[in-house]
N, C-alpha and C positions, 0 to 999 in steps of 0.2 A: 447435678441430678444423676447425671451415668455414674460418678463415682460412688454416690452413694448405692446406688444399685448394686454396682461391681461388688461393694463392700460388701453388701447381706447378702449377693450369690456365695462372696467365700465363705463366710463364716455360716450358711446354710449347708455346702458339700462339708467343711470342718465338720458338722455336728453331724452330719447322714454318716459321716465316716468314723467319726470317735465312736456314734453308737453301734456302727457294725464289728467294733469291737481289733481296727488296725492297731491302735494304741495300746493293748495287752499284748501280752505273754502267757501262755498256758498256765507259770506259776501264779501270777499275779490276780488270775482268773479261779487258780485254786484258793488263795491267800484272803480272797473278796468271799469266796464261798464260808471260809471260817470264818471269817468276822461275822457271819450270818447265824453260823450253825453252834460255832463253838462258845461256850460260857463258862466261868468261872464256878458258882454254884447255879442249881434251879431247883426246885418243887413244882409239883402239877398233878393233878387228877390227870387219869386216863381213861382207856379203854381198849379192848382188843375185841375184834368179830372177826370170827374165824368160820368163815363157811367151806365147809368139802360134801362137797355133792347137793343133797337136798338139806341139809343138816347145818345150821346156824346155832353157834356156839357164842358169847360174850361176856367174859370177862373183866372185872373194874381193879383199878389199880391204885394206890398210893404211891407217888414216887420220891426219892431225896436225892440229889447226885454233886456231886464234887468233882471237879475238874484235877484240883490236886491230889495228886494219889491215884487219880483215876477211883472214885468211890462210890457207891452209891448202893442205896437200901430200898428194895421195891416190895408192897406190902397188896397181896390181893383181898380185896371190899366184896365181890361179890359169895354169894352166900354158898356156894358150890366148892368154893375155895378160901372163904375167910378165913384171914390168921397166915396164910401161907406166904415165904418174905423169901427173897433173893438177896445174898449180899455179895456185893461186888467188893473185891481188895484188887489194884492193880489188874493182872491178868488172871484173879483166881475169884473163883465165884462156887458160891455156898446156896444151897435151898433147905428152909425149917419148914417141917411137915406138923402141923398144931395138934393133927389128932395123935401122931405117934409122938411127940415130942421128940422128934428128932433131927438130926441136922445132916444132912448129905452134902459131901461137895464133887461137885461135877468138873469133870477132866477128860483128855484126852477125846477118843471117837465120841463123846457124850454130848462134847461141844459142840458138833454138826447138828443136832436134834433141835426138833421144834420145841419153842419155850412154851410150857403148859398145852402143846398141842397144835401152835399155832405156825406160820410161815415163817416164821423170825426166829432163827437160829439164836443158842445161848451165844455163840460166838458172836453173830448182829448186834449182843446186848453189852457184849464189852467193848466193841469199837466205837471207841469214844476219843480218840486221840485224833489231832488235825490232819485233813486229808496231806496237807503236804508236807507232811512227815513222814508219810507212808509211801505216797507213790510219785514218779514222775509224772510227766501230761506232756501232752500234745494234740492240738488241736487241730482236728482232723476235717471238719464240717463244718456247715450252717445249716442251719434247720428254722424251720418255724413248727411251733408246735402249740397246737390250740390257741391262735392267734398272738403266741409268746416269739420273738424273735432268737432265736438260741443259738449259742456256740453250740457245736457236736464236739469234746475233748474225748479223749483217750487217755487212760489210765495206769500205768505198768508198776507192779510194787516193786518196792526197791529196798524192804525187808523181809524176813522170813514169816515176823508174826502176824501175818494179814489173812482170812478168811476165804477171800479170792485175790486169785493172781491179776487179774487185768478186770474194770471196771471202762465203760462205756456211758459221757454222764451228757445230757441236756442241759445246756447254764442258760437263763434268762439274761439276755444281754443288760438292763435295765436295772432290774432288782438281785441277778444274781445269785436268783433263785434255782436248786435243782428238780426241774418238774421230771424228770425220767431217769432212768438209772438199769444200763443191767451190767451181770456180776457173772464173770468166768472163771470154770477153772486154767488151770494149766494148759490142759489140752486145747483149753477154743471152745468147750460146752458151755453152752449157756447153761445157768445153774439157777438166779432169780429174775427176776425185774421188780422197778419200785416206781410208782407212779406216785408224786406228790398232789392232794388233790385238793388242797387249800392249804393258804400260806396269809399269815398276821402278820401286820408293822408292830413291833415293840420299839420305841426311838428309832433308831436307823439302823435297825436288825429290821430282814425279813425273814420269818420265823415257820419251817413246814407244821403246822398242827395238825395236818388231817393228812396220811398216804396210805396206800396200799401194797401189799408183800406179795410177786406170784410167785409160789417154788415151780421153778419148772421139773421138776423132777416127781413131781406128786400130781396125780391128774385131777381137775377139774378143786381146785384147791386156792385158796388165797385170804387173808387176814387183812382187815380194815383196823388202822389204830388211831387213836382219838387220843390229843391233848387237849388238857380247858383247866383254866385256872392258875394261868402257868405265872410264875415270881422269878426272875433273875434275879443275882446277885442277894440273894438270903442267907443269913446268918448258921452257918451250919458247924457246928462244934463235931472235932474227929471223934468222940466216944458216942456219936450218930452208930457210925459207921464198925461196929465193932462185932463177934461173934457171942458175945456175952451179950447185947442190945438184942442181937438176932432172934433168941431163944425168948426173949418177954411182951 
C-alpha cells in the first residue's frame, strides 16, 4: 500500500511540475505557440470595432490568406467601405479604392499607420511568419492571469524586418494560448498591448478569435477584432492572390 502511495505522490509532483512548464525551453514554447497560430491556408469572416473616444466605428471583412508566399486578399462587406480589398504579396501590400478605381500601394512610414483607421498597423497585417523565425525568447516569469497559469517569455528580434523590436508575451501553460502581448520599440517604449479575449479548439489548434488592439500612443483609442466562420486548410489557387483579381 506505501508503495503504491509513494508511486501516485511521484507521478503527482511529475505532472505539478511538467505543467509549470520545467520541461520547456522558451524555443519549444515559441514552437507550440505556431502550431497553434500558424496555417497553411484559411478563410473567415471578420470584423474590426474601433472605438476612440465616444465614437464606435465597425467594420466587416472577407478574408483569404496563404501561408506560402505569405498571401493574402482581404475584401471590406460593410457598406461604408464595400468593394474596398487589401492585397498582400510577400512583404508588399496594395489597397483598391472601388469608387476611384484605383489601386495604391502602401510602403515605407505608411506601414506604421492604422489599417482603415483602426489600432492594427498595416505592418500587424503582414506579420504573418512564425514567431520563431523572427525573435529569440527567454523566459522570464510566471504569471497567472485571469485564472490562466502562464509563462511570462521575452522576445528580442533577431532580424531586421519585424515591426517591433522586443515583444513581452503571456503563454497559457495548458493550451498554449497567447492571452497578453505587448510590443516595443527599440528604446524600451511601450508602443501596443494585445489582449486575446476568446480562444476556439479547431482539432488540436487552439485558435484566438476574438482579441483586442491598445495603441499606446493614441489616447483613449482601441480596436476589437472578430473571427467566425473560420476554414483551415482550403483550396486556394495563387491567381486568388494577384493585382489583376484585385481590381474586380
Amino acid at each position: 500500500m506505501r508503495k503504491i502511495l509513494l508511486f501516485i505522490a511521484i507521478v503527482s509532483v511529475f505532472t505539478i511540475l511538467h505543467a509549470q512548464g520545467i520541461n520547456f525551453t522558451g524555443l519549444e514554447i515559441l514552437e507550440r505557440i505556431d502550431d497553434n497560430e500558424f496555417y497553411q491556408t484559411i478563410e473567415y469572416n471578420g470584423s474590426m470595432t474601433i472605438y476612440i473616444d465616444d465614437q464606435i466605428r465597425t467594420k466587416e471583412l472577407y478574408t483569404l490568406a496563404k501561408s506560402d508566399g505569405r498571401k493574402a486578399l482581404v475584401e471590406f462587406t460593410n457598406p461604408e467601405d464595400y468593394g474596398t480589398k487589401y492585397l498582400m504579396l510577400e512583404d508588399e501590400l496594395w489597397i483598391y479604392f472601388p469608387s476611384e478605381e484605383e489601386v495604391v500601394k502602401i510602403s515605407g512610414h505608411m506601414l506604421k499607420e492604422g489599417m482603415m483607421g483602426s489600432d492594427f498597423s498595416y505592418e500587424d497585417a503582414l506579420e504573418s511568419d512564425k514567431i520563431s523565425e523572427k525573435y529569440n525568447v527567454e523566459i522570464t516569469d510566471q504569471d497567472t492571469l485571469n485564472s490562466h497559469l502562464c509563462w511570462v517569455i521575452t522576445l528580442n528580434a533577431k532580424v531586421k524586418d519585424v515591426p517591433y523590436y522586443s515583444k513581452k508575451m503571456w503563454i497559457d501553460k495548458v493550451t498554449f494560448t497567447v492571452w497578453k502581448e505587448k510590443m516595443y520599440a527599440k528604446s524600451g517604449k511601450l508602443l501596443k498591448e494585445m489582449n486575446v479575449l476568446e480562444v476556439k479548439q479547431y482539432g488540436g489548434r487552439y485558435f484566438p478569435v476574438k482579441s483586442e488592439m491598445v495603441n499606446k500612443l493614441r489616447k483613449n483609442s482601441k480596436t476589437e477584432f472578430v473571427m467566425k466562420d473560420i476554414s483551415f486548410d482550403v483550396d486556394l489557387p495563387d491567381g486568388i492572390f494577384s493585382l489583376r483579381n484585385l481590381q474586380h
